[in-house]
C-alpha positions in Angstrom: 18.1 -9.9 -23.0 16.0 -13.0 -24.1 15.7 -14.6 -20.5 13.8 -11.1 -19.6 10.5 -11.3 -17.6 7.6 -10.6 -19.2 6.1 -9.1 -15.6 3.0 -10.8 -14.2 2.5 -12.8 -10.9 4.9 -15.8 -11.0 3.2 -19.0 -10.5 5.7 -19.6 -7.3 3.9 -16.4 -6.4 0.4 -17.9 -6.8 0.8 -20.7 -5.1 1.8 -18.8 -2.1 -1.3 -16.7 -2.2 -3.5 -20.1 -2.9 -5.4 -21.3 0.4 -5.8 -24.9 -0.8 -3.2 -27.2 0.7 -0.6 -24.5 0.4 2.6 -24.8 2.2 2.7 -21.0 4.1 5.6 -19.4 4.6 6.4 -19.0 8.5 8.3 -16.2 8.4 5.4 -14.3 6.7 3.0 -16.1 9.8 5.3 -14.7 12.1 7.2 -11.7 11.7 10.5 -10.8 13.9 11.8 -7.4 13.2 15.2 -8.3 13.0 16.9 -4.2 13.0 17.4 -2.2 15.5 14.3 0.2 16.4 15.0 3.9 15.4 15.8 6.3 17.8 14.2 10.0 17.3 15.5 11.7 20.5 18.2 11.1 23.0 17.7 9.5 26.4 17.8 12.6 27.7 15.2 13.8 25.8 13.2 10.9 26.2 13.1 11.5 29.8 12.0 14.9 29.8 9.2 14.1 27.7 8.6 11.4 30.5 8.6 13.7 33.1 6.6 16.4 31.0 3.7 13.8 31.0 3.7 13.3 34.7 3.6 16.8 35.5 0.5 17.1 33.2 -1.0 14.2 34.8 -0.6 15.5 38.3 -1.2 19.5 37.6 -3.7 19.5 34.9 -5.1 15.9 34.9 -7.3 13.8 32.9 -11.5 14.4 32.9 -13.0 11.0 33.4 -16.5 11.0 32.3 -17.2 7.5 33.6 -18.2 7.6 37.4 -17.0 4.0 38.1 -13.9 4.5 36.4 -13.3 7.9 38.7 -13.8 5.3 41.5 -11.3 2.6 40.6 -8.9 5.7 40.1 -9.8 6.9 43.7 -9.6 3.7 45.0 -6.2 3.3 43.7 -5.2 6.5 45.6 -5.3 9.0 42.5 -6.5 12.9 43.2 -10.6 13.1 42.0 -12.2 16.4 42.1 -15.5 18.2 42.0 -15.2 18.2 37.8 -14.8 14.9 37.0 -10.9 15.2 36.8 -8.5 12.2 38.1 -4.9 13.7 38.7 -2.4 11.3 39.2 0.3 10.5 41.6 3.5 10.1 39.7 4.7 7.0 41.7 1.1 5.7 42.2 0.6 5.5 38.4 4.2 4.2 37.3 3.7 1.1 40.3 0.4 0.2 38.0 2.2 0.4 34.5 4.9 -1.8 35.9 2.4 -4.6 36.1 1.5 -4.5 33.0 3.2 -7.7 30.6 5.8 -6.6 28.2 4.7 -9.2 25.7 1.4 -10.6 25.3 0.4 -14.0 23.4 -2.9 -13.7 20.8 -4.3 -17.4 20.6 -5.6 -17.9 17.2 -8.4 -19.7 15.8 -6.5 -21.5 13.3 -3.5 -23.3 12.9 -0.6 -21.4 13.6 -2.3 -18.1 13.7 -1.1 -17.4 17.2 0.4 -14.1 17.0 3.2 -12.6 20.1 2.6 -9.0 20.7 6.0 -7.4 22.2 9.9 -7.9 21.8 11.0 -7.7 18.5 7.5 -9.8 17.3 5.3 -7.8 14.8 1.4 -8.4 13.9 -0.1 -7.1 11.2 -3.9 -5.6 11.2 -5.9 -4.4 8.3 -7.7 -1.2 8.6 -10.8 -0.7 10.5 -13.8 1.1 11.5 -14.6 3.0 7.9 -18.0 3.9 7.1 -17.1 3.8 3.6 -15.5 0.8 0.5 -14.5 1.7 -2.7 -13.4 0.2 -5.7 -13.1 1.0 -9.2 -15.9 -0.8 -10.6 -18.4 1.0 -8.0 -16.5 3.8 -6.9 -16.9 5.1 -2.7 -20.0 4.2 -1.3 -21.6 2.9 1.9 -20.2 0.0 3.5 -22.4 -3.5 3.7 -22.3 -6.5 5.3 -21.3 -8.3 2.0 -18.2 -5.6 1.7 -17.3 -6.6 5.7 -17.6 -10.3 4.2 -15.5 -9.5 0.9 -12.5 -7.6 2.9 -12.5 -10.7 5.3 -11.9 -13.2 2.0 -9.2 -10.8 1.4 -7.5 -11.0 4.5 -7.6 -14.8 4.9 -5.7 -14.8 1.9 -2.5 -13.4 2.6 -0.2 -14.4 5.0 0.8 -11.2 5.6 -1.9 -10.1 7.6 -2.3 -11.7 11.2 -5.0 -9.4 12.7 -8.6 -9.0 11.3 -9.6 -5.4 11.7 -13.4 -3.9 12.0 -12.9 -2.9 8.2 -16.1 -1.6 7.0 -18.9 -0.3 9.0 -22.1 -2.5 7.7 -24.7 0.1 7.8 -27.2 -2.4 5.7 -27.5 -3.6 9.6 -29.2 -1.5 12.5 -26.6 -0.5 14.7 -27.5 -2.5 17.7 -26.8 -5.5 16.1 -24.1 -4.5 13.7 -21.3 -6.1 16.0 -22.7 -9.7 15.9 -23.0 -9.8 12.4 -19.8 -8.4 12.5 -17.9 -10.5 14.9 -19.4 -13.9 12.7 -18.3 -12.8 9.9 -14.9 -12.3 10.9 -14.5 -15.6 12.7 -16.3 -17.9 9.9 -14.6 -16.3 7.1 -11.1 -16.1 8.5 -9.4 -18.0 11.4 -7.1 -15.1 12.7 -7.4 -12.7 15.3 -10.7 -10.9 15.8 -11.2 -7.2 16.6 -14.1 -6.4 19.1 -15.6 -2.8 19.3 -15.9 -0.7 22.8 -19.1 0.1 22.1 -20.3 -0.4 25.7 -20.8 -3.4 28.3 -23.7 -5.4 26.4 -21.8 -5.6 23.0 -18.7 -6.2 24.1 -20.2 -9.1 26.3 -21.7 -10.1 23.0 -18.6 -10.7 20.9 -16.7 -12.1 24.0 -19.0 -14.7 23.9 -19.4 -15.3 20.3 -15.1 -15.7 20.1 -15.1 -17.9 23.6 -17.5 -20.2 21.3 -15.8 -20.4 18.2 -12.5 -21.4 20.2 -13.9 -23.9 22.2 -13.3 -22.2 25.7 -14.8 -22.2 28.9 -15.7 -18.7 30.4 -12.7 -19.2 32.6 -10.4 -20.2 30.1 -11.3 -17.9 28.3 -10.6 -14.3 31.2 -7.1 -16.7 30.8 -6.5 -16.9 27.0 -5.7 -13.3 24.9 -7.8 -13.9 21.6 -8.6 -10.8 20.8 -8.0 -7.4 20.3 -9.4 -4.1 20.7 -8.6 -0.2 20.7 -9.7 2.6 23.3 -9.7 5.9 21.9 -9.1 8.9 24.0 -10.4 11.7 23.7 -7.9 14.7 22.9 -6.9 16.8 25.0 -6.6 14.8 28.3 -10.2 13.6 28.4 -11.7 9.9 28.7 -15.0 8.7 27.6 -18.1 6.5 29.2 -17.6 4.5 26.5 -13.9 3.8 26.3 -13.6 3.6 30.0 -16.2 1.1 29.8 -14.3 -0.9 27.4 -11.2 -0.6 29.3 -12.5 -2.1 32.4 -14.3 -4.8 30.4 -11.7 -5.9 28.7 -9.2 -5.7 31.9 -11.8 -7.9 33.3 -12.2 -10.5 30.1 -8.2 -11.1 30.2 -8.2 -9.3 26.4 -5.6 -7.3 24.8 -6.4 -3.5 25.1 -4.8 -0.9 22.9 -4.8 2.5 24.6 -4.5 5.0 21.5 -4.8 8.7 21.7 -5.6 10.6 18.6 -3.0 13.5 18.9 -3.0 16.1 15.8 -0.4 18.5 16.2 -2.0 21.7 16.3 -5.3 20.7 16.6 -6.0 18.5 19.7 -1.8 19.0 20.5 0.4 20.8 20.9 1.4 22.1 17.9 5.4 21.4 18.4 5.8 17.0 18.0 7.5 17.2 21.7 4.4 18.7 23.2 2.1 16.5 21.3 3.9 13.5 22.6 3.4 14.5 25.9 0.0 14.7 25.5 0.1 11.6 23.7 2.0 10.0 26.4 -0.2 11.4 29.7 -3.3 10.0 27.8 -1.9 6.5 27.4 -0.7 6.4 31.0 -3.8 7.5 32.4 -5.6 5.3 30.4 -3.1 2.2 30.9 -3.2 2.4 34.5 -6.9 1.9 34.8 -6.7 -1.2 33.4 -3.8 -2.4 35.5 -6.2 -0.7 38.8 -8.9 -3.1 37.3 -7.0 -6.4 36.8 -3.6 -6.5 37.6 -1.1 -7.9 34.8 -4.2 -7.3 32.6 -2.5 -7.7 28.3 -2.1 -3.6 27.0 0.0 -1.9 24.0 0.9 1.5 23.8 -0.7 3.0 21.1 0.6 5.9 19.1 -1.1 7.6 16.6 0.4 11.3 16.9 0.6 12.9 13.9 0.0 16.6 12.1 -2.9 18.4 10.5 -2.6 20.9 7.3 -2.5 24.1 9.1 -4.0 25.3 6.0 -6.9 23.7 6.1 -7.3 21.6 9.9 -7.5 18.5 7.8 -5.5 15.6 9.0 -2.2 14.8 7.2 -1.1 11.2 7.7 2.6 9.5 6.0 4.5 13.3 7.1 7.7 13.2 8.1 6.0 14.3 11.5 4.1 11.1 11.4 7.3 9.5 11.0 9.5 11.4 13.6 6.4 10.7 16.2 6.3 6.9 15.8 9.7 6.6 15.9 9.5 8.7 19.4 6.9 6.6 20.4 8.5 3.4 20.1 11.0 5.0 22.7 8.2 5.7 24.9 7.0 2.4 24.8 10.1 0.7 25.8 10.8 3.4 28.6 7.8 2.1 29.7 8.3 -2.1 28.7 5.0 -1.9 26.9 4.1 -3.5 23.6 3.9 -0.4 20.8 1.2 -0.2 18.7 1.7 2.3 15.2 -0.1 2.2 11.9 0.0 2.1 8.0 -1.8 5.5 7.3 -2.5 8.1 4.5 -4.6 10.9 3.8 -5.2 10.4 0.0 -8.5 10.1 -0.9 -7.6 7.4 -3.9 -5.6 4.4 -4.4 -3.0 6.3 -6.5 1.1 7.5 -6.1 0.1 9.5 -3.0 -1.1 6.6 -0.8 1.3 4.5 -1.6 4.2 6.9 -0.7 2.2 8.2 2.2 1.5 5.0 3.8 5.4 3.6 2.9 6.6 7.0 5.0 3.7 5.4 7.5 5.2 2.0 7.5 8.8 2.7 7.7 8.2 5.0 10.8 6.2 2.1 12.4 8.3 -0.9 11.3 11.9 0.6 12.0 10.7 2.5 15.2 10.3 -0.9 17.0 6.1 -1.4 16.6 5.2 -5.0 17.6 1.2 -4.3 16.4 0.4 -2.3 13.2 -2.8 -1.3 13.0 -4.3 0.0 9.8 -2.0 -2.0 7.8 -3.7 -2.5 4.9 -6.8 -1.0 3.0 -6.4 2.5 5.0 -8.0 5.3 2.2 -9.3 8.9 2.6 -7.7 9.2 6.3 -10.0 6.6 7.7 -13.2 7.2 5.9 -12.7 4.5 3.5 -11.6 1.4 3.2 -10.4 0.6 -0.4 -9.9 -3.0 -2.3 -7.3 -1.4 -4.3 -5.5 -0.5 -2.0 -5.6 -3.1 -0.2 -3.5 -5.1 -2.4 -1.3 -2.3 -3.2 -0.7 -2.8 0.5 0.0 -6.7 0.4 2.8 -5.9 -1.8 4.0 -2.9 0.7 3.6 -5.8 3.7 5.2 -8.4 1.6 8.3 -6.8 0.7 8.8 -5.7 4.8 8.2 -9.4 5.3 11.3 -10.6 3.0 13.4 -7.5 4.3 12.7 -8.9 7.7 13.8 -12.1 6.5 18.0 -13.1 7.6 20.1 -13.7 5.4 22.7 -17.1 5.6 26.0 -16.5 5.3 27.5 -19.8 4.5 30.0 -22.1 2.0 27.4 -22.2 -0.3 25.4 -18.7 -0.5 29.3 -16.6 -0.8 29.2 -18.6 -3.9 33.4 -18.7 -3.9 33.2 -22.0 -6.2 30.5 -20.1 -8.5 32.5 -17.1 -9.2 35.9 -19.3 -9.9 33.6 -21.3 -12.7 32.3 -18.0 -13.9 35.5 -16.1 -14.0 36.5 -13.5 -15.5 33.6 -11.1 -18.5 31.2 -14.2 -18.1 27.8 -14.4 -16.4 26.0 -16.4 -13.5 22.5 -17.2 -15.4 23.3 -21.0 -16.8 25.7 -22.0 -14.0 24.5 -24.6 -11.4 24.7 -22.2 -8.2 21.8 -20.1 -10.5 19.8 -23.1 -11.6 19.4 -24.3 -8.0 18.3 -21.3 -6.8 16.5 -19.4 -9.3 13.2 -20.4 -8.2 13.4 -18.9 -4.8 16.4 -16.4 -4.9 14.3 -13.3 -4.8 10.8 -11.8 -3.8 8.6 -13.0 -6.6 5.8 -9.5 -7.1 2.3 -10.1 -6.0 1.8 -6.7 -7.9 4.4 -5.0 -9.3 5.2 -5.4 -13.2 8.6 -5.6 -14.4 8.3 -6.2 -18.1 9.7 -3.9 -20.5 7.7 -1.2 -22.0 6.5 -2.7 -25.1 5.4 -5.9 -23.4 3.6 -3.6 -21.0 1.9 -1.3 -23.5 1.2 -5.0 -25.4 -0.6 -5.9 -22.6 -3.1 -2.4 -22.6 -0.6 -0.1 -20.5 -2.6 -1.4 -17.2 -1.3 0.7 -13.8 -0.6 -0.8 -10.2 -3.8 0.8 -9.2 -6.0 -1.4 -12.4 -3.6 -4.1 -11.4 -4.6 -4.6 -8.0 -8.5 -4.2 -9.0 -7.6 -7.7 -11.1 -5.9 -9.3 -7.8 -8.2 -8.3 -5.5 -11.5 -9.6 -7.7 -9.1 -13.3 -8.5 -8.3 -13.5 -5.0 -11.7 -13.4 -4.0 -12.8 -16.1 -7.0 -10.0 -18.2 -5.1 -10.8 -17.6 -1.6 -11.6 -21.3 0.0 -13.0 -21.0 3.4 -11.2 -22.4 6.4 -12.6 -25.1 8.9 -14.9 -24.1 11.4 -16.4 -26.3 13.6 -20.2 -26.8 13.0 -21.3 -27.6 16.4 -19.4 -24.3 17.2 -21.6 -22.5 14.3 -24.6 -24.2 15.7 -24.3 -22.4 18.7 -23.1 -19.1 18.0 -26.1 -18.6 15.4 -28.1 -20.1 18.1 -27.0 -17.0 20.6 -27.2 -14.9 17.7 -30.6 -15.1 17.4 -31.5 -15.5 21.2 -29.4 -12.2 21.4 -31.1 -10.3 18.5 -34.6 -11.6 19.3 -34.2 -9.7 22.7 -33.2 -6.6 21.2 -29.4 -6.5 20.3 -27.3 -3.9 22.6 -27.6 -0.9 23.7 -24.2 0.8 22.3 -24.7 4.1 23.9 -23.5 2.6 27.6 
């Protein structure tokens, strides 16, 4: 066939990708899931998982290691004994996670980057918190501050991606000043939402600030105005940190979003059955939930679900199982039992950017996507089960992102796309490539590849045989030579470097309370 494609990125392609003067695609900016979430267990069986949790909460408990938390729980008429455990009154606990909103608006930096957490909205995170980048030119090593800056270029780039995760731990920078370098970087390089670490009152305080600045807000507007994110961690089984306690009450108190996510590995830290992990699962994220809504009433929260398996061959975490799957799906069903926003992720335990990632983290997606998530975390760059964040596949993720974007895209059904006229013209043996309904079309009729080649063989092999994962190496090092950066106000810069400095010159933050 002449006409063929010779593979590529089309230029239409390119432009979209471009970040100078480009017209972005809303429905990218914005996702709506427009299908029905999927539904792992009956209602039935959603209820006795329900009541499963509450009978752990109120029998067994949860250990709070934090003595003011164990006080707002007391205070809020919850069960605290001798050993630090908080057990929960069922109607006392489900009265505080009825206050929480069921959809929660992220103001973003730049234009249009506001993102709706809840309903059938979606946002879209990158991955976050790796000690480790890779590439192919370097291979795994240490994450830097420059990587941290290199990731965020990436991000700005694509509309695909609405959330700016941690990515890469910069551990070229002491740790107690780690999250202001951190936290400028993210909000000079990109002008989407900003992650902010729990790691403890003074740092968290720290980044607040930095974010009130760079948006122009007053303290007051700002304990009004979700612009951020961030993610407490229990700690499996049934056990809550200083730390992330700490974090939940801060951020209860700033008017921030919170993500409550417990790390449940089926038989490790869970149960070993998926119904008793999500029990677990579910108990922790009420018990953490609650406090929040004991702190600050109405104060923005997901549900976060991150339940998954572990290779009972080995203990090592397995990520993209159809476990992983099942559980999200499950979880989604939790969340709206409880009309909470559901956070899920884009996961995989490979330890390269090859054929197992990508099918891991599509089994991933497709569990979080069609089981109703409204924030997916870990959404691109996600490598070696956390421990790396990888530029490969990070664009081999784009393209995963991209193509759920134009799936979630309707359809029109209308005079001119049934085509009745076309067909008659056509008739009968012919084809559809020179007619007018085509040449009006052909432009934008289909997903144009960010990274996917669709050449023939030959022209392939012509070209040096190069693989999606080489392929992506290319995009992500062109991306970067393209990157423009967006506005910022300087008077804003001014004074965030200004408190940067005040803030380092006294010492940074102690991140161990």
């Amino acid at each position: 066939m002449s006409g063929r494609r010779t593979g590529g990125r089309s230029a239409r392609a390119a432009k979209r990708q471009s970040n100078a003067g480009r017209a972005f695609d809303t429905a990218w900016r914005q996702w709506e899931n427009p299908y029905p979430p999927v539904e792992q267990f009956s209602a039935d069986q959603i209820e006795a998982i329900h009541l499963a949790s509450l009978r752990v909460l109120l029998e067994t408990g949860v250990r709070v290691l934090s003595p003011e938390a164990r006080d707002h729980y007391a205070k809020a008429g919850m069960a605290v004994s001798g050993d630090d455990v908080v057990r929960f009154d069922p109607d006392a606990l489900l009265s505080l996670i009825a206050l929480a909103p069921g959809e929660v608006m992220l103001k973003g930096r730049g234009v249009d980057r506001d993102v709706t957490i809840g309903g059938r909205h979606v946002g879209v995170c990158t991955t976050g918190g790796t000690p480790n980048f890779s590439d192919l030119d370097g291979g795994r090593r240490p994450g830097t501050l420059a990587c941290l800056d290199d990731f965020c270029r990436l991000s700005q780039s694509f509309d695909v991606i609405h959330m700016i995760g941690p990515f890469v731990e910069p551990q070229d920078i002491p740790p107690n000043i780690r999250h202001l370098a951190m936290t400028r970087s993210v909000l000079t390089l990109t002008d989407k939402i900003p992650f902010v670490f729990f790691r403890g009152t003074q740092a968290v305080a720290d980044a607040y600030e930095i974010i009130r600045i760079a948006h122009g807000l007053s303290a007051e507007a700002f304990a009004q105005t979700p612009v951020c994110y961030s993610v407490a961690n229990s700690n499996s089984p049934l056990q809550l940190d200083h730390l992330m306690c700490r974090g939940i009450i801060d951020a209860a108190m700033a008017g921030q979003l919170m993500v409550l996510a417990p790390f449940t590995l089926a038989g490790a830290m869970a149960p070993v059955t998926i119904a008793g992990a999500l029990v677990l699962q579910n108990a922790e994220a009420l018990a953490g939930l609650a406090l929040s809504q004991i702190v600050k009433p109405g104060a923005p929260v997901c549900y976060g679900s991150f339940t998954s398996n572990v290779d009972m061959k080995t203990g090592a975490p397995a990520f993209g199982t159809p476990e992983y799957t099942k559980a999200a799906f499950a979880s989604g069903q939790l969340a709206r039992r409880y009309g909470l926003p559901l956070r899920s992720s884009g996961v995989t335990a490979s330890n390269a950017p090859d054929a197992q990632a990508a099918y891991e983290t599509q089994m991933s997606l497709w569990g979080a996507l069609m089981g109703g998530t409204n924030l997916l975390l870990h959404g691109a760059g996600w490598l070696e089960g956390g421990l790396t964040a990888s530029a490969e596949k990070f664009v081999i993720d784009i393209e995963m992102l991209q193509m759920f974007a134009e799936l979630f895209k309707p359809l029109d059904v209308n005079e001119a796309t049934l085509a009745v006229d076309a067909i008659a013209d056509v008739g009968h043996g012919g084809h559809f490539f020179g007619t007018q309904h085509t040449l009006d079309r052909f432009e934008t009729a289909f997903y144009s590849p960010l990274l996917s080649d669709w050449s023939n063989f030959e022209n392939w092999q012509d070209r040096g045989s190069i693989d999606a994962t080489q392929r992506a190496n290319r995009i992500y090092k062109d991306t970067l030579a393209a990157y423009a950066v967006p506005d910022f106000d300087p008077a804003c810069l001014e004074e965030i470097d200004a408190f940067i400095a005040k803030r380092t010159e006294e010492g940074g933050a102690n991140i161990e309370r």
